[in-house]
N, CA, C and O atoms as a Tinker XYZ file with bonds, in Angstrom:
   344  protein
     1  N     -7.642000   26.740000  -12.753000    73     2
     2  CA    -7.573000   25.293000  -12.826000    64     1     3
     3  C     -8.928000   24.766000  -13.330000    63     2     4     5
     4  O    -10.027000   25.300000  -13.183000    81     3
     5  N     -8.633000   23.611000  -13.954000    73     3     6
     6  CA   -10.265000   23.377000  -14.709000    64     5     7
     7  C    -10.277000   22.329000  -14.387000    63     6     8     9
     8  O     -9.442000   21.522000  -14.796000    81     7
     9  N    -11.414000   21.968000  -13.393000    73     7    10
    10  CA   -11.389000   20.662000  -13.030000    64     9    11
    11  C    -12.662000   19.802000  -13.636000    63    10    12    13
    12  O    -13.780000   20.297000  -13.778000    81    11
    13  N    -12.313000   18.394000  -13.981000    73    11    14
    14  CA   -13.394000   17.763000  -15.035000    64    13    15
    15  C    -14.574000   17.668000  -13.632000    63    14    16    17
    16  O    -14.584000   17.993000  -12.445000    81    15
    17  N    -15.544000   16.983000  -14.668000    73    15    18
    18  CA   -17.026000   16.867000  -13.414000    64    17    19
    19  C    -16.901000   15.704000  -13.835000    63    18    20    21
    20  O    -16.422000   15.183000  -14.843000    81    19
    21  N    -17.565000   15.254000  -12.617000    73    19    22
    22  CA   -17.871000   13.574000  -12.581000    64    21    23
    23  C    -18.687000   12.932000  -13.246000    63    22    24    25
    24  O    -19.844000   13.346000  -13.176000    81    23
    25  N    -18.439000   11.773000  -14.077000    73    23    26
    26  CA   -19.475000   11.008000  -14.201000    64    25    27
    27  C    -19.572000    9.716000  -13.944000    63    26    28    29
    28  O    -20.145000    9.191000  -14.899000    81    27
    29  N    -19.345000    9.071000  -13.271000    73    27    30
    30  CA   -19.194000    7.945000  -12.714000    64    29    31
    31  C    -19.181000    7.924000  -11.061000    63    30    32    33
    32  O    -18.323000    8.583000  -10.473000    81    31
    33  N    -20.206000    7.108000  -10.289000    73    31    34
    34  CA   -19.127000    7.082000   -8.374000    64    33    35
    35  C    -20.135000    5.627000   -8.186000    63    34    36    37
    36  O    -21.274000    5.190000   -8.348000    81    35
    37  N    -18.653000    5.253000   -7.684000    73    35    38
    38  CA   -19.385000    3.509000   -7.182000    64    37    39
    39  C    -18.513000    3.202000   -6.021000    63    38    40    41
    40  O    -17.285000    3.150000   -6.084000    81    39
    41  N    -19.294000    2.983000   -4.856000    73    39    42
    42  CA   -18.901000    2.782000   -3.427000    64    41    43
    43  C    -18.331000    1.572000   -3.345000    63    42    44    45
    44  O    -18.820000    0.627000   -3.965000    81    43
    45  N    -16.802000    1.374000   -2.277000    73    43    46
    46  CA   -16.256000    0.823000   -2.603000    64    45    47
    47  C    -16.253000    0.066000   -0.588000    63    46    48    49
    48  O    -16.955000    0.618000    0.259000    81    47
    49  N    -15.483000   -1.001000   -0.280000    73    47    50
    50  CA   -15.594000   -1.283000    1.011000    64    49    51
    51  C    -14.679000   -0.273000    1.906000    63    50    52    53
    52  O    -13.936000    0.472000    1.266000    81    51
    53  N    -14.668000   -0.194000    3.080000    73    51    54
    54  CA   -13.786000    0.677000    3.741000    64    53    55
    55  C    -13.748000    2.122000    3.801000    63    54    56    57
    56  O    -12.906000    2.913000    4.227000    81    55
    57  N    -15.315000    2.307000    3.057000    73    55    58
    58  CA   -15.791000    4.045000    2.725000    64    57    59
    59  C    -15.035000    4.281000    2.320000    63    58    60    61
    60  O    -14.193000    4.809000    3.047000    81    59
    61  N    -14.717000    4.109000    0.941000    73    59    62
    62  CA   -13.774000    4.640000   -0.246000    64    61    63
    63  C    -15.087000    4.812000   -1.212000    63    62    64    65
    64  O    -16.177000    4.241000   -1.234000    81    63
    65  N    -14.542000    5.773000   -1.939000    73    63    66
    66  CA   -15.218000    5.725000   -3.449000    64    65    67
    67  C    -14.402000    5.647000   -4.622000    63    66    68    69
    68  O    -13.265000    6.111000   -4.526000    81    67
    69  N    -14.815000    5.080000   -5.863000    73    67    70
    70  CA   -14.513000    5.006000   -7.371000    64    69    71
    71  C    -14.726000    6.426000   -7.724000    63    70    72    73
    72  O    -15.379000    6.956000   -6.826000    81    71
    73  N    -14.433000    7.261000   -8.680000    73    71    74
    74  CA   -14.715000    8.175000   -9.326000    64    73    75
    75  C    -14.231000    8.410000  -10.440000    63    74    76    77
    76  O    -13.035000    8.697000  -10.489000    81    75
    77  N    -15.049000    8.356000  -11.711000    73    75    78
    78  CA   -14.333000    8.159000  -12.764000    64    77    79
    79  C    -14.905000   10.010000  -13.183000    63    78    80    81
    80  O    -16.028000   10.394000  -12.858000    81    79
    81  N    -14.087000   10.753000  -13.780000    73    79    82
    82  CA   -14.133000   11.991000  -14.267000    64    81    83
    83  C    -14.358000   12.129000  -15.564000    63    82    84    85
    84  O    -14.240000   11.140000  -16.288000    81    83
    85  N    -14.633000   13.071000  -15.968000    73    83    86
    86  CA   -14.742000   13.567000  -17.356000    64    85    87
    87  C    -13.783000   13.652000  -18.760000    63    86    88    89
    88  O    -14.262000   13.604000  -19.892000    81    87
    89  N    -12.482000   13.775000  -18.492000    73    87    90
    90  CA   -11.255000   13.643000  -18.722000    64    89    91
    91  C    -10.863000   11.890000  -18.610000    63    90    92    93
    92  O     -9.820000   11.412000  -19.056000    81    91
    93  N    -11.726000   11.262000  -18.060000    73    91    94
    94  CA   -11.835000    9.674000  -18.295000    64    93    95
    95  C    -10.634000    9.337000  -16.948000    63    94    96    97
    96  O    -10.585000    8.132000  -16.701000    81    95
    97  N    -10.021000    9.900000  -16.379000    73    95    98
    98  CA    -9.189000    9.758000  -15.574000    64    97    99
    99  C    -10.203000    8.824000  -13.826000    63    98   100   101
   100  O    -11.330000    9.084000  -13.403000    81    99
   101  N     -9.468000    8.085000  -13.436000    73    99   102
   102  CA   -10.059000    7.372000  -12.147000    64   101   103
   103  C     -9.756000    7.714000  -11.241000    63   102   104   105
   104  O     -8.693000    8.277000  -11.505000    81   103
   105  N    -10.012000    7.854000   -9.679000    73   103   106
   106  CA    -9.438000    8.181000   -8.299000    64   105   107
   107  C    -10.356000    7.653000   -7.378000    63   106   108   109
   108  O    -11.581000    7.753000   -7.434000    81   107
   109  N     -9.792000    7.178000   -6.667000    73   107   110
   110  CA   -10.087000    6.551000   -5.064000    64   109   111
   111  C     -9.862000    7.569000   -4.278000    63   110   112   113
   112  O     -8.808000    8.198000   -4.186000    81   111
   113  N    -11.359000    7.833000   -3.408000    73   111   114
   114  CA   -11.795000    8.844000   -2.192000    64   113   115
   115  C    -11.843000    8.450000   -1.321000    63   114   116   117
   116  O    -12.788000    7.678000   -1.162000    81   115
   117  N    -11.130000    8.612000   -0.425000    73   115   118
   118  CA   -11.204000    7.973000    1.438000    64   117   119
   119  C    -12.423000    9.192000    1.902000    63   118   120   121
   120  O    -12.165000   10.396000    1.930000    81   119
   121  N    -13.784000    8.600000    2.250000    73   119   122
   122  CA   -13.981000    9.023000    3.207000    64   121   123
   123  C    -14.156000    9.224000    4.538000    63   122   124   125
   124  O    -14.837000   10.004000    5.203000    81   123
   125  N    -13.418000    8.379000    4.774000    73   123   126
   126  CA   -13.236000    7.776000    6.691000    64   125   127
   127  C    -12.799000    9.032000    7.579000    63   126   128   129
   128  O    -12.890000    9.061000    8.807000    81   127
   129  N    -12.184000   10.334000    6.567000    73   127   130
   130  CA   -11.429000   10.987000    7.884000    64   129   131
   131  C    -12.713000   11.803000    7.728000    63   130   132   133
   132  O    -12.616000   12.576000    8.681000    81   131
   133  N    -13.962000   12.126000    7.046000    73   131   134
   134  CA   -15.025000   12.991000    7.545000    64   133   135
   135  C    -15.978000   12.174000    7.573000    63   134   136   137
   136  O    -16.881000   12.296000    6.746000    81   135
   137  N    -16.007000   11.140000    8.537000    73   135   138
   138  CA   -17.115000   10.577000    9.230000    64   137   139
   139  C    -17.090000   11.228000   10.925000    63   138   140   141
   140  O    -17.833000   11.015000   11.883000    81   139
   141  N    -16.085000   11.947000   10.781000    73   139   142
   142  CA   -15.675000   12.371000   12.648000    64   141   143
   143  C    -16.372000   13.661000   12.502000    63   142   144   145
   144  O    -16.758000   14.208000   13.535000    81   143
   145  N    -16.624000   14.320000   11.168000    73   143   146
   146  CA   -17.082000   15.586000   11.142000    64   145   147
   147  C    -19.029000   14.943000   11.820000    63   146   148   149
   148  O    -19.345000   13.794000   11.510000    81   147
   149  N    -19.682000   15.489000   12.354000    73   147   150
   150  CA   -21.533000   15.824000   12.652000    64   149   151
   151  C    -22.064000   15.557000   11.027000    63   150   152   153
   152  O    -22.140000   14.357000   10.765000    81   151
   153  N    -22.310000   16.158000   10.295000    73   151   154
   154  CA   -22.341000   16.486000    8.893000    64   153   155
   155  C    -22.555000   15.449000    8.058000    63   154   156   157
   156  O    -23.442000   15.319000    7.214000    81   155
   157  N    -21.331000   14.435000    8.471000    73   155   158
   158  CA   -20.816000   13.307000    7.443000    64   157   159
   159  C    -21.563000   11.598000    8.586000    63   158   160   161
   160  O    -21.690000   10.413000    8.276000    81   159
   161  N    -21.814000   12.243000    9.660000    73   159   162
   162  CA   -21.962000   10.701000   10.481000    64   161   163
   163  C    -22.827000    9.808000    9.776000    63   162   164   165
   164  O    -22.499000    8.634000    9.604000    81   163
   165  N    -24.007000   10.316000    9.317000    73   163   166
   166  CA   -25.017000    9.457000    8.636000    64   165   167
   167  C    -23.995000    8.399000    7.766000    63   166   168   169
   168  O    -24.113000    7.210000    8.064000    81   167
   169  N    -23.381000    8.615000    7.114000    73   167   170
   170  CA   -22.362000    7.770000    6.072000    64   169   171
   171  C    -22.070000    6.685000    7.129000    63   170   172   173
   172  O    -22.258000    5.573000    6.637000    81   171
   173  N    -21.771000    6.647000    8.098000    73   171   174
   174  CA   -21.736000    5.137000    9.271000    64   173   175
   175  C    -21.738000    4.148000    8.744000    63   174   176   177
   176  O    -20.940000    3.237000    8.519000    81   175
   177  N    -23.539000    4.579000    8.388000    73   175   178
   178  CA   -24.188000    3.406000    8.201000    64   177   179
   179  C    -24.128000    2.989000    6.715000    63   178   180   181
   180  O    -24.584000    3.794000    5.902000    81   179
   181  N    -23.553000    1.673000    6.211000    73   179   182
   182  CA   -22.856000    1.185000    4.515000    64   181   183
   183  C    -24.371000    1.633000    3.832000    63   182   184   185
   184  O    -24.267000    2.302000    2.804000    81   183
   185  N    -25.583000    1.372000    4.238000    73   183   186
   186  CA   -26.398000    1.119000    3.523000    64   185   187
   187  C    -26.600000    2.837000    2.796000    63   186   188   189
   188  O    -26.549000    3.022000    1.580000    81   187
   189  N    -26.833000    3.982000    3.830000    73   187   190
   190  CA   -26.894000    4.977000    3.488000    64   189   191
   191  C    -25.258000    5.165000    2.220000    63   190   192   193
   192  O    -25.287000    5.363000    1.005000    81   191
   193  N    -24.100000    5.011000    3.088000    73   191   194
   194  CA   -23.070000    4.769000    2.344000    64   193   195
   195  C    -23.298000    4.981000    0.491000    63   194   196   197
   196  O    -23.035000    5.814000   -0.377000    81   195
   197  N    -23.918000    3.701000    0.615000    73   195   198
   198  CA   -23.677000    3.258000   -0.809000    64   197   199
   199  C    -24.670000    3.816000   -1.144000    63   198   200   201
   200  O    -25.043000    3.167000   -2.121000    81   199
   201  N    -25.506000    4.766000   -0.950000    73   199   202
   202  CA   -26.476000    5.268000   -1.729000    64   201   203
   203  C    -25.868000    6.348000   -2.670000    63   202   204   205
   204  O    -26.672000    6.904000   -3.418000    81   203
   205  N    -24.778000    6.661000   -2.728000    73   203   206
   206  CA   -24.196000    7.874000   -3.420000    64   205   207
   207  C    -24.707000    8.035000   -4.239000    63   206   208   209
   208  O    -25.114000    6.950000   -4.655000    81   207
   209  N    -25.193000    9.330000   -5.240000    73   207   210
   210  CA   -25.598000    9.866000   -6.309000    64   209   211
   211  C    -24.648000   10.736000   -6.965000    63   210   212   213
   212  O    -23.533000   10.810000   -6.447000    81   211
   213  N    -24.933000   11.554000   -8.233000    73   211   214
   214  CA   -24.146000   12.050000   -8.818000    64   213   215
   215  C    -24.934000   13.560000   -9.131000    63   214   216   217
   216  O    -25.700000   13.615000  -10.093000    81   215
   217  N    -24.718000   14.715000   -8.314000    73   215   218
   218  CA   -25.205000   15.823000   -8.899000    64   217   219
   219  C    -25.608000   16.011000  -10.293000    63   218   220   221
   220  O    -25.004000   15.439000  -11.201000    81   219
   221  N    -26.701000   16.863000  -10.523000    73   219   222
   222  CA   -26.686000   17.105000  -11.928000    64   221   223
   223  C    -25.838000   17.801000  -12.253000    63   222   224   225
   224  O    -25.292000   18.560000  -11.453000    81   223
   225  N    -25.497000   17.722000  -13.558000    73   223   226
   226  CA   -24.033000   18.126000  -13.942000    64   225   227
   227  C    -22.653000   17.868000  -13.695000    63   226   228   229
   228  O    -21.714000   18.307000  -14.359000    81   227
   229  N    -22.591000   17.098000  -12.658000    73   227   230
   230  CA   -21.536000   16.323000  -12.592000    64   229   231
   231  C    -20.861000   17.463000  -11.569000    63   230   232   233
   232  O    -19.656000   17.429000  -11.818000    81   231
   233  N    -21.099000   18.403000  -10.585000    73   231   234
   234  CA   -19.816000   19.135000  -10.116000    64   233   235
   235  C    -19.926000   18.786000   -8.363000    63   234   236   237
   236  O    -19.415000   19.490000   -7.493000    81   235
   237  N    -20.792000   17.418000   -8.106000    73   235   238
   238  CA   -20.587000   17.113000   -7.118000    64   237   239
   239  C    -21.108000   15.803000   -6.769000    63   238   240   241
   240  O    -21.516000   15.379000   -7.850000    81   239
   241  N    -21.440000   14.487000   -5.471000    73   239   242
   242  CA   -21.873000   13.642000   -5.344000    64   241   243
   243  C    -22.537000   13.702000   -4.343000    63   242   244   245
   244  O    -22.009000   14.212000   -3.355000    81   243
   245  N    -23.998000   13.176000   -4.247000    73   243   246
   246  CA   -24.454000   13.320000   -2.430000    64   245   247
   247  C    -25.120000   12.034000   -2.059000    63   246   248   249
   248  O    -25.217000   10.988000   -2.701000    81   247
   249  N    -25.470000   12.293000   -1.106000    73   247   250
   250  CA   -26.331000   11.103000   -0.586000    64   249   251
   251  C    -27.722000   11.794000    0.115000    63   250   252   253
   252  O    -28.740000   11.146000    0.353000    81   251
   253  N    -27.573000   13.058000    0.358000    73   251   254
   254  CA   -29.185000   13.926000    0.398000    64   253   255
   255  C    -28.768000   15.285000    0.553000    63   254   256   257
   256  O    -27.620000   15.722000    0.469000    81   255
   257  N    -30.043000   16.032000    0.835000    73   255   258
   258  CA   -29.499000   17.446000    0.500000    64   257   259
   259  C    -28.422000   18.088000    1.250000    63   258   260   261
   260  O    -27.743000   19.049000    0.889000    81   259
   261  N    -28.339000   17.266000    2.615000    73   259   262
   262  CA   -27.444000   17.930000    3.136000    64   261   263
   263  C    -26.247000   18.003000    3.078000    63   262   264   265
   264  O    -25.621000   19.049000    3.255000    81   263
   265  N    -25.538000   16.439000    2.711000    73   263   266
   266  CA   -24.595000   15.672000    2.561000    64   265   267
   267  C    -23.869000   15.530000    0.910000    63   266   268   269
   268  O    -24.293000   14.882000   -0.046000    81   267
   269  N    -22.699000   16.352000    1.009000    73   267   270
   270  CA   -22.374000   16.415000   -0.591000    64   269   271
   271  C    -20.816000   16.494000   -0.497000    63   270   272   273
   272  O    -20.340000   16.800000    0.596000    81   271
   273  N    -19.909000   16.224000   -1.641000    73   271   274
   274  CA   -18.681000   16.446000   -1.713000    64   273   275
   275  C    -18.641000   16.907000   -3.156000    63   274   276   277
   276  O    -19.219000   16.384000   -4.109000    81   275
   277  N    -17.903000   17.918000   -3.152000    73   275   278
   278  CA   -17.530000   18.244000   -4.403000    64   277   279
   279  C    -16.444000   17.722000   -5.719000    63   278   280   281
   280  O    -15.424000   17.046000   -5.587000    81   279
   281  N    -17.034000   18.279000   -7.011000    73   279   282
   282  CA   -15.719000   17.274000   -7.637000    64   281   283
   283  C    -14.768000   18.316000   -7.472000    63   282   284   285
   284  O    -13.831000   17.810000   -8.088000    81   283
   285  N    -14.266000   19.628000   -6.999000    73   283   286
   286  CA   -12.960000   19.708000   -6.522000    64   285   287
   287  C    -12.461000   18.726000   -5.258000    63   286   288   289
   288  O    -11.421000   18.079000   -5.136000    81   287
   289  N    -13.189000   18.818000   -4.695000    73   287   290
   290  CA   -12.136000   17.889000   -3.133000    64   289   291
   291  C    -12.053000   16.736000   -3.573000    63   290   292   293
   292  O    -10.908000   16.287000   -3.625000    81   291
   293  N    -13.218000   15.812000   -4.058000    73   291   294
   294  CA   -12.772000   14.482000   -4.882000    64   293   295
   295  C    -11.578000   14.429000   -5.863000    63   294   296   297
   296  O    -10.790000   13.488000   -5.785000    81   295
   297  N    -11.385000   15.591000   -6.960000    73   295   298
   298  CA   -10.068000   15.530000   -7.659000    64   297   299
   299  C     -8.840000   15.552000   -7.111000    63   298   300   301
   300  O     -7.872000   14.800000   -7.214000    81   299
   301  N     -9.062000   16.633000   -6.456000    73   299   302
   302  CA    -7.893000   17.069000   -5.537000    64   301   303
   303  C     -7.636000   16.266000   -4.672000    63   302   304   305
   304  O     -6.596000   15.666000   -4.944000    81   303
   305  N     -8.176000   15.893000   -3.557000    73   303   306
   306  CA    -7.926000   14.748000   -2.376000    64   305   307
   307  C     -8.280000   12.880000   -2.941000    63   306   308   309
   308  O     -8.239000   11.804000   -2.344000    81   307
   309  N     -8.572000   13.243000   -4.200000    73   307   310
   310  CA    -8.567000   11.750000   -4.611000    64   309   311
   311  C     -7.306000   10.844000   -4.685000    63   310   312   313
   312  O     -6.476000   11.700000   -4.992000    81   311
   313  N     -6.708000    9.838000   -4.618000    73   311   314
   314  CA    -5.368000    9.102000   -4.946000    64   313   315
   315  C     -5.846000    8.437000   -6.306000    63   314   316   317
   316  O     -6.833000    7.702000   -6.321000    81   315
   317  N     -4.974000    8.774000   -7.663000    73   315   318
   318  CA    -4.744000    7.848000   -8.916000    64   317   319
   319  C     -4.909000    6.796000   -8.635000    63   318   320   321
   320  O     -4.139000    6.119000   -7.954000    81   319
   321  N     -6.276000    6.336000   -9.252000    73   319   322
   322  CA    -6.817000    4.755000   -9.682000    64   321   323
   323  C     -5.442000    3.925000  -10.753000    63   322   324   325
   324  O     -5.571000    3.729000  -11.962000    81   323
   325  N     -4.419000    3.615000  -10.078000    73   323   326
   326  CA    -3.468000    2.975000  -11.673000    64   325   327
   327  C     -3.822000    1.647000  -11.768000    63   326   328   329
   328  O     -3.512000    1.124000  -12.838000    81   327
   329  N     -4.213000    1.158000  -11.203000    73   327   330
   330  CA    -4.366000   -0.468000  -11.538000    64   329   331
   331  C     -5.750000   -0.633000  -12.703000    63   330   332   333
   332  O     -5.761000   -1.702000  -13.313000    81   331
   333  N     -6.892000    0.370000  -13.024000    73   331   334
   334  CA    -7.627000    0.947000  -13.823000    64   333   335
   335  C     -6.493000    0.798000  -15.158000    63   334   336   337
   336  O     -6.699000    0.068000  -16.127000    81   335
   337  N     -5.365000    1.587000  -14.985000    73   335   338
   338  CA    -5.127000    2.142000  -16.021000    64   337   339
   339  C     -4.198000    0.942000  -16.582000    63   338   340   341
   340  O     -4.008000    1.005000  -17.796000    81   339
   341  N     -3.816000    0.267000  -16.160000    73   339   342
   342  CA    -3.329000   -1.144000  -16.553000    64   341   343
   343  C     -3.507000   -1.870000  -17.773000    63   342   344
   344  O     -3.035000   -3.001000  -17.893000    81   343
């Protein structure tokens, strides 16, 4: 499976993210169900939140070294942006 890398992530309310891919395709990321994970708690707080970055190369997003999601689980667990595609 060949999954595109990211280039685009813009934090959205309700700890969701934008993610626009390589393949130009869009998806909305819930991350609310791994804020229960230790790992992910820092995200709590919106301000850290919205600090998201974009790995170099595009094959993941973080907010520091510890804290990262990959663009497989973002592709894969993302839901189709269609109102984008409108």
């Amino acid at each position: 499976m060949n999954i595109p890398k990211i280039l685009f992530v813009r934090p959205l309310e309700n700890y969701k993210l934008m993610i626009e891919f390589s393949n130009h395709e869009c998806r909305q990321y819930d991350v609310k169900p791994l804020l229960q994970k230790e790992m992910f708690s820092p995200l709590k707080n919106r301000a850290f939140f919205n600090n998201v970055k974009i790995e170099q190369g595009g094959y993941a997003i973080n907010w520091n070294e510890n804290i990262d999601i990959s663009e497989y689980e973002l592709w894969i667990n993302g839901e189709d942006d269609e109102m984008r595609n409108l």
